[in-house]
C-alpha positions in Angstrom: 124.1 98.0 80.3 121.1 95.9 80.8 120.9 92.8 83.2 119.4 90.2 81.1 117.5 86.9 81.2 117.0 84.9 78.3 113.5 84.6 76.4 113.7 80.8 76.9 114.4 81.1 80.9 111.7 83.6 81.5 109.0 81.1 79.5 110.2 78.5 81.7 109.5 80.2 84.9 106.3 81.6 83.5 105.2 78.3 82.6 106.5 76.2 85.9 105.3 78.9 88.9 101.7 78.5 90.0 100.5 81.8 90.6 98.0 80.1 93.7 101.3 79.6 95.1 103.1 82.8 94.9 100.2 84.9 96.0 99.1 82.1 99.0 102.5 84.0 100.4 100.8 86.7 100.5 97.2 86.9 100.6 95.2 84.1 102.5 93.3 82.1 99.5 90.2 80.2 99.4 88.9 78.1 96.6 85.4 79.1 95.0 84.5 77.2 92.2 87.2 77.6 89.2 89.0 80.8 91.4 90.1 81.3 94.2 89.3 84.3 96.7 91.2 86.6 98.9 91.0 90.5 100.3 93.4 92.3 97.9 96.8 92.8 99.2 96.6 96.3 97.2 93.5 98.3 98.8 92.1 98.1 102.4 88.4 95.8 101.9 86.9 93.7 104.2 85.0 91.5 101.3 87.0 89.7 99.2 87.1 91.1 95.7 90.7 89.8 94.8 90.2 86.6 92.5 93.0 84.2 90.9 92.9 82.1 87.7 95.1 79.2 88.1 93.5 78.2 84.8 95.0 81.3 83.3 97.7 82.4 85.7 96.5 85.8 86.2 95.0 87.9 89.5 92.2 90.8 89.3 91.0 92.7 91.5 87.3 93.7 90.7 87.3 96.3 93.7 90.6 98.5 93.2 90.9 97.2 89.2 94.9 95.7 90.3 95.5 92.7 87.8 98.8 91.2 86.1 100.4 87.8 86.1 102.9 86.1 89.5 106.0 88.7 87.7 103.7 91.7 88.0 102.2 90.6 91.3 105.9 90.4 92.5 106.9 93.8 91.0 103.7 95.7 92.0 103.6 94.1 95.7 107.0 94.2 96.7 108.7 96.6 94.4 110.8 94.6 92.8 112.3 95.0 88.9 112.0 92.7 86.0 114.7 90.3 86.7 114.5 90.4 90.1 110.6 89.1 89.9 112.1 86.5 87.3 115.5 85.5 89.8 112.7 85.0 93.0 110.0 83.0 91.0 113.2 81.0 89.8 114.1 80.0 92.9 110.6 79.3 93.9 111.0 77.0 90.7 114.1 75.8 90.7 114.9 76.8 87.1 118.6 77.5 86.5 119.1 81.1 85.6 122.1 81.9 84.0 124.7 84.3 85.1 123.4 87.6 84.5 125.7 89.5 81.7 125.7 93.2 80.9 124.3 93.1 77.3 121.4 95.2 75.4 119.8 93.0 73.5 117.0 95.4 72.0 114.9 94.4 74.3 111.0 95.4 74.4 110.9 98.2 77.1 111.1 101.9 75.3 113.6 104.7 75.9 115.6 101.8 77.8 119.2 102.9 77.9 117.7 106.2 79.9 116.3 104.3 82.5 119.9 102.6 82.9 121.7 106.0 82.5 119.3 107.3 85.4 120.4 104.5 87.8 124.1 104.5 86.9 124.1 108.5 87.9 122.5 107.6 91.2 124.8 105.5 92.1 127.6 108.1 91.2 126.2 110.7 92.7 125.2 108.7 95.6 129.1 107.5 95.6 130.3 111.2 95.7 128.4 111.8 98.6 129.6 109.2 100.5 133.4 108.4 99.9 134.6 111.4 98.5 136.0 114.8 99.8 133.6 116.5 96.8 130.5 115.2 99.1 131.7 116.5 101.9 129.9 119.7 102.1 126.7 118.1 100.8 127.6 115.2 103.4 127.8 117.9 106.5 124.7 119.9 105.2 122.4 116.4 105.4 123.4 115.3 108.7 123.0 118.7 110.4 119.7 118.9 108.9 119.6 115.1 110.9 119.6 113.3 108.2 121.7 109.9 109.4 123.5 107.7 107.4 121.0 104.9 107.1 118.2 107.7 105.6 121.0 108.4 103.0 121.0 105.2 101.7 117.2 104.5 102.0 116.6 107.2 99.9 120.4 107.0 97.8 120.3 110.5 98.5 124.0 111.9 96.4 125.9 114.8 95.3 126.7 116.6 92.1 130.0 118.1 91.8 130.4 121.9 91.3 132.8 120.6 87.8 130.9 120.7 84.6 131.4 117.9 82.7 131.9 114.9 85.2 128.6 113.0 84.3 129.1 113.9 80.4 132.7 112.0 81.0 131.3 108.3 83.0 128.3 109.0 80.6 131.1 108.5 77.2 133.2 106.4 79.0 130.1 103.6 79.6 129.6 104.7 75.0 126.2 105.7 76.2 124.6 107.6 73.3 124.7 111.7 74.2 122.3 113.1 72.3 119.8 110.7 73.9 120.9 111.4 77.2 120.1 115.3 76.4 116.6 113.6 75.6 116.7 111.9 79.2 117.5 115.1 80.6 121.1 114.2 82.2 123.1 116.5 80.1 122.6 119.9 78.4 124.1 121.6 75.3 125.8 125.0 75.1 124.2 127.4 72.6 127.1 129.1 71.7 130.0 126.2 71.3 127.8 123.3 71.1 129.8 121.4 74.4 127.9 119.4 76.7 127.9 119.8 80.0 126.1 118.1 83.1 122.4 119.7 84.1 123.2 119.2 87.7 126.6 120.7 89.1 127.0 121.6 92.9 123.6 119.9 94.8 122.0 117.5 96.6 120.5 114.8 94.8 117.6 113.3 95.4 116.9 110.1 92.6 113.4 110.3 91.6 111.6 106.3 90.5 108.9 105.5 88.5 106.2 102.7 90.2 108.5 99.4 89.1 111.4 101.1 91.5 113.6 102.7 88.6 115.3 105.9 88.6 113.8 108.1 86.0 114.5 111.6 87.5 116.4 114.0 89.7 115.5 116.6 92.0 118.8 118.9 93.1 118.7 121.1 96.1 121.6 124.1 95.8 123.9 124.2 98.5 124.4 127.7 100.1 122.9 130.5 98.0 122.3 128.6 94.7 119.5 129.6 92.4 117.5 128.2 91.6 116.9 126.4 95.3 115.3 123.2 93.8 116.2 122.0 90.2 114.2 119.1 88.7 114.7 117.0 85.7 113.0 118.1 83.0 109.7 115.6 81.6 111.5 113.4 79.1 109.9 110.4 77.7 110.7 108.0 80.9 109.6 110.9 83.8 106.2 112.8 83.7 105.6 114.9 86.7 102.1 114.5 86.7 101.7 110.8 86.5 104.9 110.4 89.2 104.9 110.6 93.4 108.3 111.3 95.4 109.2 108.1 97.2 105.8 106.2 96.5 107.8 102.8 95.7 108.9 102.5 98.4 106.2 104.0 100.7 103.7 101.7 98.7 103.5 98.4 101.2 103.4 100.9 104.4 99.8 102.7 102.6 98.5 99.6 102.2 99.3 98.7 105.7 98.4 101.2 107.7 95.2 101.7 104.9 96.3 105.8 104.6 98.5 108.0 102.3 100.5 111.0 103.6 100.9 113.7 101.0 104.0 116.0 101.2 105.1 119.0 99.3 108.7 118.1 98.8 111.5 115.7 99.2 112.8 117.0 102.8 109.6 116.6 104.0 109.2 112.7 103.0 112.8 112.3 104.2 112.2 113.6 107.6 108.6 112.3 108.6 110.4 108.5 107.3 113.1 109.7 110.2 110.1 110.3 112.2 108.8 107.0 111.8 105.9 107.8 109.3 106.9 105.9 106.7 103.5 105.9 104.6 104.3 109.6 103.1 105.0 110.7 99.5 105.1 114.0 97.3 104.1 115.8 94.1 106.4 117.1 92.2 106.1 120.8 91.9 102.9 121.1 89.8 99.5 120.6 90.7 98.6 117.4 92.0 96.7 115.4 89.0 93.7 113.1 88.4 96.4 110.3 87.6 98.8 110.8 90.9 95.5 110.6 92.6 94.6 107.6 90.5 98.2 105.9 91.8 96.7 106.7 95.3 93.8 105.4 95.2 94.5 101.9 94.2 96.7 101.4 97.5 94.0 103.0 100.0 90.9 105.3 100.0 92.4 107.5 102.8 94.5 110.3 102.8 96.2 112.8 105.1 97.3 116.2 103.2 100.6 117.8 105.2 101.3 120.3 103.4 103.1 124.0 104.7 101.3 126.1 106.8 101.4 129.1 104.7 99.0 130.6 102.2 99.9 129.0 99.1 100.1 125.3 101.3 96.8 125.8 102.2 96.0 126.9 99.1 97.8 123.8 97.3 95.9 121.3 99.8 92.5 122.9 99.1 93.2 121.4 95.5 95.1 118.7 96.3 92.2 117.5 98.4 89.1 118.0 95.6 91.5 115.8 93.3 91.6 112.9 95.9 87.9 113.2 96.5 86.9 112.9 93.2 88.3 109.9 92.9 87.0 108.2 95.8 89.4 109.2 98.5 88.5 110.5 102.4 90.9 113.3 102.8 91.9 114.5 106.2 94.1 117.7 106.7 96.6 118.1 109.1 97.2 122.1 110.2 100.9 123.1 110.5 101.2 126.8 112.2 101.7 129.3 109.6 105.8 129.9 109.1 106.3 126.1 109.0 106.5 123.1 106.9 106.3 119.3 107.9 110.2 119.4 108.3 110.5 122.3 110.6 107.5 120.7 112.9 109.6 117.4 113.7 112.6 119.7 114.3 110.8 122.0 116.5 108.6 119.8 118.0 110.0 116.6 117.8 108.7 113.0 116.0 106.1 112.1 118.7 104.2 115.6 118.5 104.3 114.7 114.2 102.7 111.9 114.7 100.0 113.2 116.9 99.3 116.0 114.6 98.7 113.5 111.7 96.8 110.7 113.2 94.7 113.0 116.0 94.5 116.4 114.9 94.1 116.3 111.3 90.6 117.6 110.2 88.0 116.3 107.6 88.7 117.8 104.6 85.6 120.2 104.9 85.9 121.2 108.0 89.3 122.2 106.4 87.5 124.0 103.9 84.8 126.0 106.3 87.8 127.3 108.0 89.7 128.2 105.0 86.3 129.7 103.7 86.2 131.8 107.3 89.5 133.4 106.9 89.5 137.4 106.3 85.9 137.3 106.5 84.0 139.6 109.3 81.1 137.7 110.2 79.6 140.2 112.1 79.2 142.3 108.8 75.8 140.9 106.9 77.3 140.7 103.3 80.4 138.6 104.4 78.1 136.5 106.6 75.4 135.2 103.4 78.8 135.1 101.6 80.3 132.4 103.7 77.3 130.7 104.2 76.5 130.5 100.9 80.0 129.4 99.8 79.5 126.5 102.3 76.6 125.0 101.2 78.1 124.9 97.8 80.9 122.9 99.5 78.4 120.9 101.2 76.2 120.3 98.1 78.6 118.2 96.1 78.9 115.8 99.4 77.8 112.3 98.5 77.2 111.4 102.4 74.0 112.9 103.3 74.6 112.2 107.2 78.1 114.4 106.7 75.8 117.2 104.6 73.6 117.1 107.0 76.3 117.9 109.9 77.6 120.7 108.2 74.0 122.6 107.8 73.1 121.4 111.4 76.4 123.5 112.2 75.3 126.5 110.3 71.4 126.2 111.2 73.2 126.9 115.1 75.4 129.4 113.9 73.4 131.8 112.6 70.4 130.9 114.0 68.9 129.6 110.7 65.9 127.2 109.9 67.1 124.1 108.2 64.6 124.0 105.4 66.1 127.8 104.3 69.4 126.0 104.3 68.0 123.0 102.2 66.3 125.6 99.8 69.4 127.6 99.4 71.3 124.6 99.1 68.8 123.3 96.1 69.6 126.3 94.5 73.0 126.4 94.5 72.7 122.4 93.4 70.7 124.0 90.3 73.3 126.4 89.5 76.0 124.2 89.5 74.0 121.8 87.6 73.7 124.0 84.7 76.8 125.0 84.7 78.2 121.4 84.4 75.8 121.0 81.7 77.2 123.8 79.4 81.0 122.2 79.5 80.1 118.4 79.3 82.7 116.7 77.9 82.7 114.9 74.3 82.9 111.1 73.9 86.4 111.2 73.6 87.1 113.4 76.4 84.8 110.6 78.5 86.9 107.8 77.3 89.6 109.8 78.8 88.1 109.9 82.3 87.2 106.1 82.4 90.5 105.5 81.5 92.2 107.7 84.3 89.4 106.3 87.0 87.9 110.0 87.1 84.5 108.5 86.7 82.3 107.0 89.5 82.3 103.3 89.9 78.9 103.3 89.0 78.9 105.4 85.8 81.8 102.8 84.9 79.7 100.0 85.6 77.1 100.3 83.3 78.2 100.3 80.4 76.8 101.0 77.2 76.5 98.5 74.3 79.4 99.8 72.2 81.4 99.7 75.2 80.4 95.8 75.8 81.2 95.2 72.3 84.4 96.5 72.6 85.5 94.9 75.5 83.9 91.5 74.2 86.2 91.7 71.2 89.3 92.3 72.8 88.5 89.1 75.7 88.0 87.1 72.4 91.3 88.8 70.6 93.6 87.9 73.8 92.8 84.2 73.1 92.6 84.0 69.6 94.7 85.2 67.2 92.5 84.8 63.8 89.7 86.7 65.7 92.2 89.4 66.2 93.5 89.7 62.7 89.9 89.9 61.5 89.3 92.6 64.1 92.3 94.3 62.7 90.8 94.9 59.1 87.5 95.2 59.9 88.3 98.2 62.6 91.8 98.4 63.1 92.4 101.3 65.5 88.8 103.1 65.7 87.7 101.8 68.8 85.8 104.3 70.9 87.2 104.0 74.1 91.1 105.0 74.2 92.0 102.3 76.7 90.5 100.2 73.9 92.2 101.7 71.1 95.6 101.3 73.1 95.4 97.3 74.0 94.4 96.6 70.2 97.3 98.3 69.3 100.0 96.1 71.6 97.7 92.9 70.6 98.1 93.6 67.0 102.1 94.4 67.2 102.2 91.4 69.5 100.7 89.2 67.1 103.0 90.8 64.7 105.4 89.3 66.3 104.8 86.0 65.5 103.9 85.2 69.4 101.0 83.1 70.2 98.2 83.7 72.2 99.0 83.5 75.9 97.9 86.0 78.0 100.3 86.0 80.8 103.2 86.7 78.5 101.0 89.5 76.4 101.2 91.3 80.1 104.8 91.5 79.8 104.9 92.7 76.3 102.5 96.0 77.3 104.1 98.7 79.3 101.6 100.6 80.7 99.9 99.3 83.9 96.3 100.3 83.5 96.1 98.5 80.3 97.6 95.8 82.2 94.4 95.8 84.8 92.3 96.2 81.6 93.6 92.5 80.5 93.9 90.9 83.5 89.8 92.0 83.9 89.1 91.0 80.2 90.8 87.8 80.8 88.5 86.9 83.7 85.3 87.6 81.5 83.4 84.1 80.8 83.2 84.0 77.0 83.0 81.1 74.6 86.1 79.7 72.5 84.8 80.8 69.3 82.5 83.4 67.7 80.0 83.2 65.3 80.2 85.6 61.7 76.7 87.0 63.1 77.9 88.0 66.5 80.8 89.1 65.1 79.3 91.7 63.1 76.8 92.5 65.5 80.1 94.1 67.7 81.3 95.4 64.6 78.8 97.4 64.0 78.0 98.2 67.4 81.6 100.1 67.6 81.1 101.7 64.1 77.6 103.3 64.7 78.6 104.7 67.6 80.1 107.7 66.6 77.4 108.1 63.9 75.0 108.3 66.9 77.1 110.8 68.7 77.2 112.7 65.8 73.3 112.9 65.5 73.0 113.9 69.2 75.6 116.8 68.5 74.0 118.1 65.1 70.5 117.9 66.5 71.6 120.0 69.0 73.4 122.7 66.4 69.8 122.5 64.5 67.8 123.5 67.8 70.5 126.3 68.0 70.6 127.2 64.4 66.7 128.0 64.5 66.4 130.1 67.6 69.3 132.1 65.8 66.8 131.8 62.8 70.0 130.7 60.9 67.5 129.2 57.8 70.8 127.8 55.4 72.4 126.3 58.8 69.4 124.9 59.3 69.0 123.4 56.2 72.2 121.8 56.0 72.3 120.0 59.3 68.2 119.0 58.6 70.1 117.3 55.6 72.7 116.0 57.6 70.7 114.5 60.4 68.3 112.6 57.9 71.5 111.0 56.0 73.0 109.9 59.8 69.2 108.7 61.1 68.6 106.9 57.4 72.1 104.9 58.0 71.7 104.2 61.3 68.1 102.8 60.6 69.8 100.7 58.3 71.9 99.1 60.9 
């Protein structure tokens, strides 16, 4: 089972490292005033934005929003678990660690025992591979693919035997709990006789890891003429697709490096451009590439090359792929693969060198990209596939934030077609209005907002101001991370109806930690919460410069602040029904939301 450290250990490492120190290792430091400065280690910048609190022990980045403690800086920056951030910072301190024994202690992390499970079948499937006559056929198929030895155990690449029940067996034998390994995804259940047997029998396996390096899923390629060709683990409660990139852990310190992200389609594809010696490449997992993988993305670099096949549906794939990243901040470049190949049949063909160059050199900005996809099985010569295209490109060009690269584009069609640049602006105004009002008509609720700040789908500036509920919010929570009386009062007097869902979320682990029975200490309240943009969240509420105490009067101020604020949203929404309700002439509609609005406007006035 679980490697573990005691409690007591862990405290005194947390409370003997100097986190100056650990990340003086790493980053070059200098003092200003309280903090000290440095370019963050975790997104390219050439001003620094990466401040440490040796008063508090903590590190936030106020460019790329990367915060924790010295164990997450450890775990985040060089991919290392738990205990093995706790065994190096021990060292650095020369604490005594005990031997490590196998025990589960109950300890805080969820859905534990999975994660374990997950890394016990890697390394049986990866031992199958390797040593046994089982793996042979999966052995020969990898290494005439050129897939060496050493890239087998970079990427603990294994094989699952053809027999049914093998996993189910080590999986009893080790008193692991089967029903929850059905939950994990490891193991399925007949129907008809109710026996277990193993979800993956007679592939290649490829371990799939979360961002703290552990293996949380399984992709299985079928040898021979298996159906289906690829099986994946199911999402269970330790692996969702949409929130999880093929091999970023360990591609993570080579983005930051080279300051660029290479996006893949699928495993083989990672595998051989790592052969090749582009090491800074990762992959979606099947479904469409999300806000949140682009999120993950974005905090180790704002550039990105999309390699995806060279067929339809790759184009297709990076088109989307590419908006995602963009929205978020990224500069997207596409690199072109002829049409019946993929990434991995390019290096074969072609040869590492030629890769490399199509990358770095030949990949195109992601709308140039799009005014050749937006070219394809048109006939310009015909007039109504010629306003067509032109049209569809200045709606690409429109939503641009650079107006030097808008500019470029229209320049390019002005010459084309022999067009006046101020048509193009007019058209382009037009299509600016369109889009406008079609926004308008799905604008999304307060909720759904919360939502987008959380995931980073919001502009930095949008994010940046900040309204006064929001202020209030956030002022609470810095206040409840370093006082507990403050947060039990919080507790009754709002409890979980914060408006902001990241809000909502960090109360919740403050109030079970407090629950507890821990004291305040904010570099230990990191460990206790699991997810890592909540995590940033203290680490930035932490570095805010507030008082040691609170008054009653500003405390209800805040209160009331987050309590009328739905109240308001709710008058906004029901004068907007009212408007409505009269041009349908709707009289008894309008009656009751005239009521309505005069009870919300009357309490609000009263606040």
């Amino acid at each position: 089972m679980a490697a573990f450290i005691p409690e007591e250990k862990v405290a005194e490492v947390r409370e003997k490292v100097d986190i100056v120190e650990v990340i003086n290792d790493y980053v070059q430091l200098k003092k200003q005033g309280k903090h000290y400065l440095g370019l963050c280690p975790f997104h390219g910048e050439n001003t620094p934005s990466f401040s440490v609190s040796p008063e508090r022990q903590l590190y936030h980045c106020f460019g790329c929003g990367a915060g924790g403690n010295a164990i997450s800086f450890l775990m985040e920056h060089d991919g290392l678990t738990f205990v093995e951030a706790i065994q190096s910072l021990a060292a650095k301190t020369n604490v005594d660690l005990p031997e490590l024994e196998d025990q589960y202690p109950g300890e805080r992390e969820q859905h534990q025992s999975k994660k374990e499970a997950h890394q016990m079948a890697a390394k049986f499937y990866h031992h199958l591979l390797m040593n046994t006559e089982q793996g042979k056929e999966a052995y020969d198929y990898l290494t005439a693919r050129g897939i060496s030895e050493e890239i087998i155990e970079e990427f603990q690449l294994g094989y699952a035997p053809e027999r049914n029940d093998m996993l189910v067996q080590l999986l009893e034998k080790r008193e692991y709990d089967l029903e929850e390994m059905e939950e994990a995804g490891l193991i399925l259940r007949q129907e008809s006789t109710w026996q277990r047997y193993d979800r993956f029998r007679g592939r290649v396996m490829f371990p799939i890891h979360n961002q703290r390096g552990q293996a949380v899923a399984f992709g299985g390629r079928a040898l021979g003429e298996g159906k289906p060709k690829y099986l994946n683990s199911p999402e269970t409660p330790i692996f969702l697709k949409h929130e999880t990139l093929y091999a970023f852990p360990k591609a993570r310190q080579a983005i930051r490096k080279q300051d660029e992200a290479v996006l893949f389609e699928g495993y083989m594809d990672v595998i051989a451009a790592w052969k090749a010696g582009v090491k800074n490449g990762v992959a979606g997992l099947g479904t469409a590439f999300s806000k949140r993988q682009a999120e993950q993305i974005r905090k180790a670099t704002d550039k990105a090359v999309i390699a995806y096949d060279g067929d339809n549906a790759g184009r297709a794939a990076a088109w989307k792929t590419g908006d995602t990243l963009v929205n978020q901040g990224v500069d997207v470049r596409v690199a072109l693969f002829p049409e019946q190949m993929d990434p991995d049949d390019f290096i074969q063909a072609r040869g590492p060198e030629a890769f490399r160059k199509q990358l770095a050199e030949r990949a195109v900005p992601f709308m140039s990209f799009k005014v050749q996809e937006l070219r394809e099985n048109k006939n310009l010569q015909n007039e109504g596939d010629r306003l067509a295209y032109i049209e569809e490109v200045l709606r690409e060009t429109s939503v641009i934030s650079s107006a030097v690269e808008r500019e470029f584009y229209m320049k390019q069609l002005a010459e084309e077609f022999d067009l006046s640049m101020d048509a193009l602006r007019k058209e382009e105004r037009k299509v600016q209005k369109e889009d406008q009002k079609e926004k308008a008509a799905r604008a999304p609720s307060a909720s759904e907002a919360g939502k987008r700040w959380r995931s980073g789908a919001l502009p930095k500036k949008q994010v940046s101001m900040r309204s006064a509920y929001e202020n209030a919010e956030r002022t609470l929570l810095a206040f409840m991370l370093q006082n507990r009386e403050i947060a039990e009062e919080v507790k009754e007097r709002i409890g979980g109806e914060f408006n902001i869902d990241a809000h909502t979320a960090l109360a919740a682990y403050l109030y079970a930690y407090y629950d507890d029975e821990h004291e305040p200490d904010v570099s230990r309240f990191m460990e206790y919460v699991e997810e890592q943009e909540l995590i940033n969240l203290v680490s930035e509420l932490a570095h805010l410069d507030i008082p040691t105490e609170i008054s009653d009067n500003e405390m209800s101020d805040y209160v009331e602040q987050i309590k009328i604020r739905p109240k308001r949203e709710e008058l906004l929404q029901r004068q907007k029904q009212l408007k409505d309700a009269e041009r349908s002439r709707d009289s008894e509609a309008a009656q009751k939301l005239g009521a309505r609005i005069m009870e919300l406007m009357m309490q609000l006035k009263k606040n």
